[in-house]
C-alpha positions as CSV (number, residue, x, y, z in Angstrom):
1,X,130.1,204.2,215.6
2,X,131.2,207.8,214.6
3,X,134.8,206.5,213.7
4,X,133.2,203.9,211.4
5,X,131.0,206.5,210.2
6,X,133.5,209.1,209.3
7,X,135.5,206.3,208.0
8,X,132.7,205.7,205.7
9,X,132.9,209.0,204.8
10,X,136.0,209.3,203.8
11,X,135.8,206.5,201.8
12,X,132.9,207.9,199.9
13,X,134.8,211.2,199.6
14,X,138.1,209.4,198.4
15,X,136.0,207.6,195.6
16,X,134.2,210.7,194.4
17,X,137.1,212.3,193.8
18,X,139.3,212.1,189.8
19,X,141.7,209.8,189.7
20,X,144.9,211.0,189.0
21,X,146.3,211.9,186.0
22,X,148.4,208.9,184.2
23,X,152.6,209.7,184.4
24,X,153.8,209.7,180.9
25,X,156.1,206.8,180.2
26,X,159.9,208.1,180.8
27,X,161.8,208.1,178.0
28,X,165.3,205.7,178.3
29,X,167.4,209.0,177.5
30,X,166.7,212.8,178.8
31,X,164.8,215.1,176.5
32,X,167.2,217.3,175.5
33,X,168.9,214.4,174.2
34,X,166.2,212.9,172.1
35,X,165.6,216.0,170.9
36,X,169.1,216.6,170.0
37,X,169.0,213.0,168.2
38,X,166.3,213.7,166.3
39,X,167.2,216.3,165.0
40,X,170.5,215.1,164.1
41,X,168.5,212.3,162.6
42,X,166.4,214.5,160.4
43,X,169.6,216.3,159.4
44,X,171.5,213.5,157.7
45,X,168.5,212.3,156.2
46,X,167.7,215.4,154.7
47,X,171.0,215.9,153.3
48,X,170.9,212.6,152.1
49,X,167.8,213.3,150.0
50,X,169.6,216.5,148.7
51,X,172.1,214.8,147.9
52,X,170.2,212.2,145.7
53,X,167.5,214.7,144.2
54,X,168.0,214.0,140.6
55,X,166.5,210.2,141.3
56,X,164.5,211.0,144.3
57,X,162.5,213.4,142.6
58,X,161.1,211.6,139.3
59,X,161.0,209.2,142.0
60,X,158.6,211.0,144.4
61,X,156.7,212.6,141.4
62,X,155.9,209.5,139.9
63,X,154.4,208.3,142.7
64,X,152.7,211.0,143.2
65,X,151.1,210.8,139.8
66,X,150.6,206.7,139.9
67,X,148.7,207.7,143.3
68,X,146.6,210.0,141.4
69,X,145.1,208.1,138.2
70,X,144.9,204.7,141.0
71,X,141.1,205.0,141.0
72,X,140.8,204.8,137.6
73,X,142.2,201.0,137.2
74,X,140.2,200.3,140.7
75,X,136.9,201.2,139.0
76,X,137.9,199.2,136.2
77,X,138.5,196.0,137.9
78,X,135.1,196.8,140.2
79,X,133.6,196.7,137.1
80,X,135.3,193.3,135.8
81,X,138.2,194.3,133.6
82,X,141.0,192.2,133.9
83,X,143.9,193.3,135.3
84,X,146.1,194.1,132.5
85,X,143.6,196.0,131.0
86,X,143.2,198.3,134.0
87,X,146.2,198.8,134.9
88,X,147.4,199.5,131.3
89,X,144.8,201.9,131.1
90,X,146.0,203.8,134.4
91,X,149.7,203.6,133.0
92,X,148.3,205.5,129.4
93,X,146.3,207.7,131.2
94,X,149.3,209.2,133.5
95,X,151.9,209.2,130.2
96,X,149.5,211.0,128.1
97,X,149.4,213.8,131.0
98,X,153.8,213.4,131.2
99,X,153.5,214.0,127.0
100,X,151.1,216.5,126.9
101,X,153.2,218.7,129.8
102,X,155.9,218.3,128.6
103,X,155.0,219.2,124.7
104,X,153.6,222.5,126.2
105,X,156.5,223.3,128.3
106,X,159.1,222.6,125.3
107,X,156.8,225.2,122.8
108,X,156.5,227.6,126.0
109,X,160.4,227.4,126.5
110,X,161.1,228.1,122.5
111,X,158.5,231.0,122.5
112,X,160.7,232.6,125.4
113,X,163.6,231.8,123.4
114,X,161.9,233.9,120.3
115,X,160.7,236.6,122.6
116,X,164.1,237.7,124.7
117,X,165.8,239.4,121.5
118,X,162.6,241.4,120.9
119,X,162.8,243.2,123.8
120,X,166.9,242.9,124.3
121,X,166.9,246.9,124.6
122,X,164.4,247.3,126.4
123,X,165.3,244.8,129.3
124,X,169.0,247.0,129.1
125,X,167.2,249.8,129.7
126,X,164.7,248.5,132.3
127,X,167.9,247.4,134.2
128,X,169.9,250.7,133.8
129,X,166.6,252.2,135.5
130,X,166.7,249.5,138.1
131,X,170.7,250.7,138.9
132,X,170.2,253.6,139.3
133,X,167.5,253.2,141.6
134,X,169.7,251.3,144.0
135,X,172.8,253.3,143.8
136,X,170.8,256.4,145.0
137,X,169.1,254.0,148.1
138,X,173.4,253.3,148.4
139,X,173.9,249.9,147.7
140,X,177.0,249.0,146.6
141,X,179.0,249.3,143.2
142,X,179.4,246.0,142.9
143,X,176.4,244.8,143.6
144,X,174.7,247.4,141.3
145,X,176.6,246.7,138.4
146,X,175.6,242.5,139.2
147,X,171.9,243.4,139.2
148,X,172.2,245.1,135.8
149,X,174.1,242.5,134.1
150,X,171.4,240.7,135.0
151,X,169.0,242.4,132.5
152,X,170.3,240.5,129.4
153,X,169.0,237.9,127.5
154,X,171.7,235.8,127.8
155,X,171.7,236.1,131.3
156,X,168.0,235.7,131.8
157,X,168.0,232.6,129.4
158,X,171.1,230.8,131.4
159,X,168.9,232.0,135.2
160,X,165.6,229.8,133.3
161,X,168.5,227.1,132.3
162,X,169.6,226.8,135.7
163,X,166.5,226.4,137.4
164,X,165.3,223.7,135.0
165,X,168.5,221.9,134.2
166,X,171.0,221.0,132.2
167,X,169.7,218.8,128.8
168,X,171.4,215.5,130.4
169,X,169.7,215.7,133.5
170,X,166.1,216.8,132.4
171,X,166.5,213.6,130.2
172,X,167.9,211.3,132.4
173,X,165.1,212.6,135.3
174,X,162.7,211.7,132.0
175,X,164.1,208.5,131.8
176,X,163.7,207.4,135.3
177,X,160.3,209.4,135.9
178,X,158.6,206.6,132.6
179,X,160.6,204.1,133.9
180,X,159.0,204.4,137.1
181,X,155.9,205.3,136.0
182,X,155.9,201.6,134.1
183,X,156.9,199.8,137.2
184,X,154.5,201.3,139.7
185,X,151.6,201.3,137.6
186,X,152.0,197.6,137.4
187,X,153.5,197.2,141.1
188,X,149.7,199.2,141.9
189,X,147.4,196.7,140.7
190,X,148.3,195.0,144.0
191,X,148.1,197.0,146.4
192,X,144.8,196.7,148.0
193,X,145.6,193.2,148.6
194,X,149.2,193.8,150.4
195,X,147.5,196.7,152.7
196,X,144.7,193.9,153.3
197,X,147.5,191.9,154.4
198,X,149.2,194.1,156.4
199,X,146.2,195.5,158.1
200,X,146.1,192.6,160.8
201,X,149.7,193.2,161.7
202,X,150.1,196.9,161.3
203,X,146.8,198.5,161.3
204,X,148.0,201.8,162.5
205,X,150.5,202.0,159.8
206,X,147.8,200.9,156.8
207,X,145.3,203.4,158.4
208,X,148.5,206.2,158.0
209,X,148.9,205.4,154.3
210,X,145.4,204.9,153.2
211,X,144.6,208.7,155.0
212,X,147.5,209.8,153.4
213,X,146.7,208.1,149.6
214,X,143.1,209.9,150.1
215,X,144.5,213.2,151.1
216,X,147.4,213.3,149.0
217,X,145.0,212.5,145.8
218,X,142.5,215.1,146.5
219,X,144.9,217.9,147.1
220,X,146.9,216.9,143.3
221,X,143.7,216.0,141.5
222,X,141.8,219.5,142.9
223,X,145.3,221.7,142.6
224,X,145.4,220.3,138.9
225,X,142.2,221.1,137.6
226,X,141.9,224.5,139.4
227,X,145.4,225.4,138.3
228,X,144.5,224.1,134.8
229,X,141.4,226.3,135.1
230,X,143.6,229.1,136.5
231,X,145.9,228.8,133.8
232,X,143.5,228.9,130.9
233,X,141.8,232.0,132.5
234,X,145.3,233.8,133.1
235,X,146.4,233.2,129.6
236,X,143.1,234.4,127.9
237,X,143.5,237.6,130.1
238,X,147.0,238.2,128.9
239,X,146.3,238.0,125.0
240,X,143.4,240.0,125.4
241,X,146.0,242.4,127.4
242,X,148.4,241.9,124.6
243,X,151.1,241.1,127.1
244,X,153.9,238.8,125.2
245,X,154.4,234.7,126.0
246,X,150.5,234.6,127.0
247,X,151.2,231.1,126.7
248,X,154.2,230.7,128.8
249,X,152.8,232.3,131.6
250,X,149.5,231.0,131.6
251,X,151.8,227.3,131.7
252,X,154.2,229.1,134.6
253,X,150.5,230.1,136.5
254,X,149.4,226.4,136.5
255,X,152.6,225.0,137.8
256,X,153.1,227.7,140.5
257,X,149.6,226.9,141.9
258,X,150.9,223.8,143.3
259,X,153.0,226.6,145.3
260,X,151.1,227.6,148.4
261,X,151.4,231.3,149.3
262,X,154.2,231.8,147.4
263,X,153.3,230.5,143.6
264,X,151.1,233.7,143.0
265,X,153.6,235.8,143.2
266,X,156.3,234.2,141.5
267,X,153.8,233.5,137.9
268,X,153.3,237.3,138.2
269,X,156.0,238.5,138.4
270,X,157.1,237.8,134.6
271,X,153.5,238.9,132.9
272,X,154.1,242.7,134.9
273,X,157.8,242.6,133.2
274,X,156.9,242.1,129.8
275,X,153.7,243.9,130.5
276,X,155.2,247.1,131.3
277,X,157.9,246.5,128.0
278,X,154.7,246.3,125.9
279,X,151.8,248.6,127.3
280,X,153.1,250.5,130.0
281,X,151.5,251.2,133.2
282,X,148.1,250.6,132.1
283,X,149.0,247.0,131.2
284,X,151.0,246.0,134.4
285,X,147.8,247.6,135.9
286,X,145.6,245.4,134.1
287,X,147.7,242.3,134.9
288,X,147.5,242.9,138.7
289,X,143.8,243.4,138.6
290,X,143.2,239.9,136.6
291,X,145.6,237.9,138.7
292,X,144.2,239.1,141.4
293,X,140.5,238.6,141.0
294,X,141.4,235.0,139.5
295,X,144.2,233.8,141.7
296,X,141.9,235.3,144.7
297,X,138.9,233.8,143.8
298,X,140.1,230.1,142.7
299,X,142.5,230.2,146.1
300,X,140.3,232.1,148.6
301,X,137.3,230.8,147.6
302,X,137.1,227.6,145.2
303,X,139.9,225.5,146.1
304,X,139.3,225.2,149.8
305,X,136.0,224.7,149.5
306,X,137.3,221.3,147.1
307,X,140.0,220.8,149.0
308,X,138.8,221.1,152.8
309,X,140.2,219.3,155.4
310,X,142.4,216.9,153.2
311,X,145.4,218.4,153.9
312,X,144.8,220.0,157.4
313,X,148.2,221.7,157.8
314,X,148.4,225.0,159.6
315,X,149.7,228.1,157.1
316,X,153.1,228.5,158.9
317,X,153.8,224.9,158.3
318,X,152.7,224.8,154.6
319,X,155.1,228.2,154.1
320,X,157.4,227.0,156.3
321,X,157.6,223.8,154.2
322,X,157.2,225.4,150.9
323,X,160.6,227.1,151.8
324,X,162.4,223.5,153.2
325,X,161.5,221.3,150.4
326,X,162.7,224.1,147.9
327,X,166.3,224.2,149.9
328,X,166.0,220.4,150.0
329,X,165.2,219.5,146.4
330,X,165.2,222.8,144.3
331,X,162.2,224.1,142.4
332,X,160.6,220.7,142.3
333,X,160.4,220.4,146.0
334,X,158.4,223.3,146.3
335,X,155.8,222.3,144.4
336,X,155.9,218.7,146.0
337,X,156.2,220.3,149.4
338,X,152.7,219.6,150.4
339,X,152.3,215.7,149.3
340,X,155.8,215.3,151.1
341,X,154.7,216.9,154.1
342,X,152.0,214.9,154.4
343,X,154.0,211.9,153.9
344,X,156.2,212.8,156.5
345,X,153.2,213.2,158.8
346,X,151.7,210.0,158.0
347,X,155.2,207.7,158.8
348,X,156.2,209.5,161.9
349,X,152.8,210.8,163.8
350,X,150.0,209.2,162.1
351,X,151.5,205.3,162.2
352,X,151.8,205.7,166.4
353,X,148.6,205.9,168.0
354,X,150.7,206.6,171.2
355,X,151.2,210.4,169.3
356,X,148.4,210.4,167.7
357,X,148.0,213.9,169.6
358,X,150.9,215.5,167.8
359,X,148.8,215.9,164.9
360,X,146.7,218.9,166.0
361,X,150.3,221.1,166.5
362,X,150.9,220.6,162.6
363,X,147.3,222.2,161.8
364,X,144.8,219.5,162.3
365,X,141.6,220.9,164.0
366,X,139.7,218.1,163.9
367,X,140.1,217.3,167.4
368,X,139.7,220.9,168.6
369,X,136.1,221.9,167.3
370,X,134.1,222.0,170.4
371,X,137.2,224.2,172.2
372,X,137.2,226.4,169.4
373,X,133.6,227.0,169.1
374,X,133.2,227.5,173.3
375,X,135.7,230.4,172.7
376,X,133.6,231.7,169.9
377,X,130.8,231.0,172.6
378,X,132.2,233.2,175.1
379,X,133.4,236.1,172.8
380,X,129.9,236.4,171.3
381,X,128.7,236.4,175.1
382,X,130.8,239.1,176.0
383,X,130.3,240.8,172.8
384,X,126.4,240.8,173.4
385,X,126.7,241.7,177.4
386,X,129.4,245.0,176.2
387,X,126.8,246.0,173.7
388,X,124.3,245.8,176.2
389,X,126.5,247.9,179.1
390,X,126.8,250.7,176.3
391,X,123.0,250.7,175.6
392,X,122.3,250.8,179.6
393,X,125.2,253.8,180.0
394,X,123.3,255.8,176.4
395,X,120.1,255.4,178.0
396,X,120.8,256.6,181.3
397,X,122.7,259.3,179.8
398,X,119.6,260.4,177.7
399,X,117.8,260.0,180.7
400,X,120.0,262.6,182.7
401,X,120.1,265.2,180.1
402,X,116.1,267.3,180.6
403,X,116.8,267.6,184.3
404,X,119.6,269.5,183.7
405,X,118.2,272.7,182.2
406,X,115.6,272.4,185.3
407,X,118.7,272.4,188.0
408,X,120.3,275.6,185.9
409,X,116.4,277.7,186.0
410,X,116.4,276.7,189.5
């Protein structure tokens, strides 16, 4: 009886207790030499992509921006348009923004062009300044005399040339960004129905694109207006300022808010230039003071709260991919760094289920509320019970203090 009994037991013991963890499934090769593949993998594809940036690019972008006016020809149809009327609509609406930015950046650039020989000897001088400054700190001669050759119009003009393009290739990356735009706009109008057909067979991959569609279209459409908003405010400042090319760099603050962490101080750095050549001290002054109440208040305060958790990529990763697209595909890719992050998220981690859990290491917290809030828990507990030590040790203190005059007459 007692050997059935503490058999019993031990049964009962055995059942209560947690199973075992599952073993992860073992990989075919070691891990050091997955790792090693992938990122030889990710190597060759990104110099692959670098080296076709003049069509991936329009490419990309126009994607990007027939992603964006999408809704628009939906919302048409849901309300019983016919299809070429929608998605014509969709395809005026996203050339009209293409005409319109690129009119303003052509008047911009020929404004710059009028305002570098106005200040020609002043920039020389602001340069000789600058080189002397650096000899004394002893860098070297030739590096010196580089940074002050550097301070010329010509030079300037041919830095803004370089970062742009050439005429050929801003007109052939033209070219292909309308001819895509036509194409897609068209190819659009049926892609509800191909993810409805897909979703039986690939659900995890249609659930990847749809989340990244939605987040991808609320970061652009948000970034756009604020940094259209920004823009406008940062140009209106600047005039009233008196600071030259108001216009250009309320156009170069725009496009450098689709920059995270880094676009605020690139667009100020040219207004505090020409600032200082026109008004001194007290302008670059003022320019810092605007830039930074605007720039802090529509990227501290506005833009998450319109953004929020669309993106959900940690700060390292945003700067971290900020500085790889830029290496990758030149200015362009830093200002479609986020929107191709996310894209890169949504093939590789989003589309397995079986890794779902990677997505909380690129900044998702989603999945890590109630761990982060029981920390907050416990630091407000321990907070509450060291506040309450110190009053117990003041109070015992005060307590101690009449007896000793009484020990002293004693």
């Amino acid at each position: 009886m007692k050997t059935r009994r503490t058999a019993s037991l031990q049964q009962k013991e055995t059942s209560m207790e947690p199973d075992p963890p599952a073993a992860e499934p073992r990989s075919a090769f070691p891990r050091s030499t997955t790792v090693l593949l992938a990122l030889g993998g990710a190597a060759a594809a990104a110099f692959g992509i670098a080296a076709m940036r003049g069509v991936f690019v329009p490419a990309f972008l126009a994607f990007i921006l027939t992603l964006c006016v999408h809704p628009l020809g939906s919302r048409m149809r849901r309300r019983g348009f016919p299809r070429g009327i929608a998605t014509a609509t969709s395809l005026a609406a996203v050339l009209a923004l293409v005409v319109a930015f690129a009119l303003v950046l052509v008047l911009a650039l020929a404004q710059f062009s009028a305002l570098l020989p106005q200040y020609a000897s002043q920039l020389e001088q602001v340069g000789t300044s600058g080189t002397g400054v650096l000899a004394s700190l002893g860098f070297g001669t030739d590096q010196v005399d580089a940074i002050g050759q550097g301070f010329t119009p010509e030079d300037i003009t041919g830095f803004i040339s370089g970062l742009l393009g050439g005429i050929t290739s801003m007109v052939t990356a033209l070219v292909v960004l309308v001819t895509l735009l036509i194409l897609m706009a068209f190819d659009g109008s049926k892609v509800p129905a191909l993810l409805i057909y897909l979703t039986p067979h690939r659900p995890a991959l249609v659930s990847a694109l749809v989340g990244f569609a939605a987040g991808a279209r609320r970061y652009m459409v948000a970034t756009t207006l604020l940094g259209g908003a920004q823009g406008a405010f940062n140009w209106l400042a600047l005039v009233l300022l008196q600071v030259p090319g108001a216009v250009l760099w309320g156009l170069l603050s725009f496009v450098c808010s689709f920059i995270p962490n880094v676009g605020y101080f690139l667009a100020i750095i040219p207004p505090l230039l020409f600032g200082y050549l026109s008004g001194g001290w007290p302008t670059v002054i003022g320019v810092i003071i605007v830039y930074g109440v605007i720039n802090g208040a529509i990227q501290s305060i506005i833009q998450p709260k319109y953004i929020g958790s669309a993106v959900s990529l940690s700060e390292t990763l945003t700067f971290v991919s900020v500085l790889f697209w830029a290496v990758i595909l030149g200015p362009m890719g830093a200002i479609l760094a986020v929107p191709l992050t996310l894209l890169v998220r949504a093939v590789l981690i989003d589309a397995d289920p079986s890794i779902a859990w990677r997505r909380a290491l690129t900044g998702d917290t989603s999945d890590l509320t109630e761990i982060l809030e029981n920390e907050d828990s416990e630091t407000r507990t321990r907070r509450a019970q060291r506040t309450q030590r110190t009053q117990r040790t003041q109070r015992t203190h005060r307590r101690a203090r009449p007896s000793a005059p009484r020990e002293e007459q004693a």
